[in-house]
N, C-alpha and C positions, 0 to 999 in steps of 0.2 A: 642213711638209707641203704637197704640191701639192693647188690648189685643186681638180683634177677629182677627186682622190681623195676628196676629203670628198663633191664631188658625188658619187662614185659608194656612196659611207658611206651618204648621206642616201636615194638610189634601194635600197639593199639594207635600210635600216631600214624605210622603207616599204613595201617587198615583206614583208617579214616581218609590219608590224600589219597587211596586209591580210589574210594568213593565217586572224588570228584576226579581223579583223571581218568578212568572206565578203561584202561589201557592192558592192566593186568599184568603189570610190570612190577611195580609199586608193591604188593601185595605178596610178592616172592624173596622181596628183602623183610615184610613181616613173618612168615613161614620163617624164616632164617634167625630174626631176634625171637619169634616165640622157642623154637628150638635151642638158641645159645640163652635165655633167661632158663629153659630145662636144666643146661649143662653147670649152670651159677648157681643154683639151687643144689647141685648132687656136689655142692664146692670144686668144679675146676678150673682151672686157673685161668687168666684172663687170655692168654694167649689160644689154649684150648676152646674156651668161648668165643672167640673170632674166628678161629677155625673150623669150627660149627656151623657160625653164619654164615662164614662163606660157602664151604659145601651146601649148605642145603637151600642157600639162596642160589648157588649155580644151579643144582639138582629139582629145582624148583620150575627156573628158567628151561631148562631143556626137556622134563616131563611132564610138571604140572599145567604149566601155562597153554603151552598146547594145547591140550587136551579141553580146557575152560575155553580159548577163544575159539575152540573149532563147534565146544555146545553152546555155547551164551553170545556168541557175534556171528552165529546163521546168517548168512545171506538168507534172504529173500528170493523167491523164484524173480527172475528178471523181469519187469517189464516191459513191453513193446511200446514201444511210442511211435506217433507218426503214421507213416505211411507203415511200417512191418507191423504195424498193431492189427493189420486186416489177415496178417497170415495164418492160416486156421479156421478162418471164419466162414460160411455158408453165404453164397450168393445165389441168383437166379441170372438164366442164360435169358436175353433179350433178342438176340440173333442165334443162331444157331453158328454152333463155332463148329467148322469145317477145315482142317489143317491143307486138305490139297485146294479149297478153292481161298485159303487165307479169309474166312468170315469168322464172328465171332466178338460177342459182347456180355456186359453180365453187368446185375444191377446190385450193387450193397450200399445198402442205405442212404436211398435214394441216387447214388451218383453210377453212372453210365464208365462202364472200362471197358477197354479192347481185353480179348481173351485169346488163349491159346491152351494146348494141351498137350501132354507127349505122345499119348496116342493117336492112333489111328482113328479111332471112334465116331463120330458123328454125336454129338450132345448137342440135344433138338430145342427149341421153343420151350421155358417155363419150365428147364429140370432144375435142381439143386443141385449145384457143383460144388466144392471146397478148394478154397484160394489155398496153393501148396507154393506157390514164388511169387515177386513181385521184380519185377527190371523196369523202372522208369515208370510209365504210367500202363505196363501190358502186365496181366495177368495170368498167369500160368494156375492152372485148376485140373482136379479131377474130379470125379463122378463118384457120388456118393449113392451106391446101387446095392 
């Protein structure tokens, strides 16, 4: 059996356990044997065909691969869970949140929070405000006007 053939054996068994390990590691030592089964083929010598694999299984490692986990293993925008799942979200003022006389409530889905605001403003009875913090069970919101 000619030797590029086993190299190209070794480049397709490797593609195959990358398959199952999804890591993208695996797959940079086949780049490496399909390029040393190249070098076996143009007849050089076995030492020069290891010298092959390795450069371009390092050169793999430090340009390819990047480049693949940073398109193909995306993060997801994060989820909120919990209690920070309400930040962003629209509620209605139940009380009227007044920073100098400390009032102030608001209702998201269905549940009753204390409110507060950075401004100055007076946010009356029945506005739409948007939950911008959350500290404990108080709500920090502003006016969506």
């Amino acid at each position: 059996m000619e030797i590029y053939i086993v190299w190209l054996i070794t480049a397709l068994v490797l593609l195959i356990v990358e398959i199952f390990t999804v890591s993208f590691g695996v797959v940079c030592f086949s780049f490496g044997a399909l390029f040393a089964a190249l070098g076996a083929y143009l007849g050089l010598s076995t030492l020069w065909q290891l010298l092959i694999f390795s450069i371009i299984s390092f050169l793999a490692f430090a340009f390819i691969r990047p480049i693949i986990v940073k398109f193909l293993l995306k993060k997801k925008d994060e989820v909120k869970t919990n209690a920070d799942a309400i930040i962003g979200r629209k509620a209605i003022v139940t009380e009227e949140i007044n920073m100098t006389k400390n009032t102030g409530r608001v209702k998201l889905d269905g549940d009753d929070w204390k409110a507060v605001t950075d401004s100055a403003e007076v946010l009356p009875v029945g506005e739409t405000v948007e939950i911008v913090a959350r500290e404990s069970l108080i709500l920090s919101v502003k006016s969506i006007k």
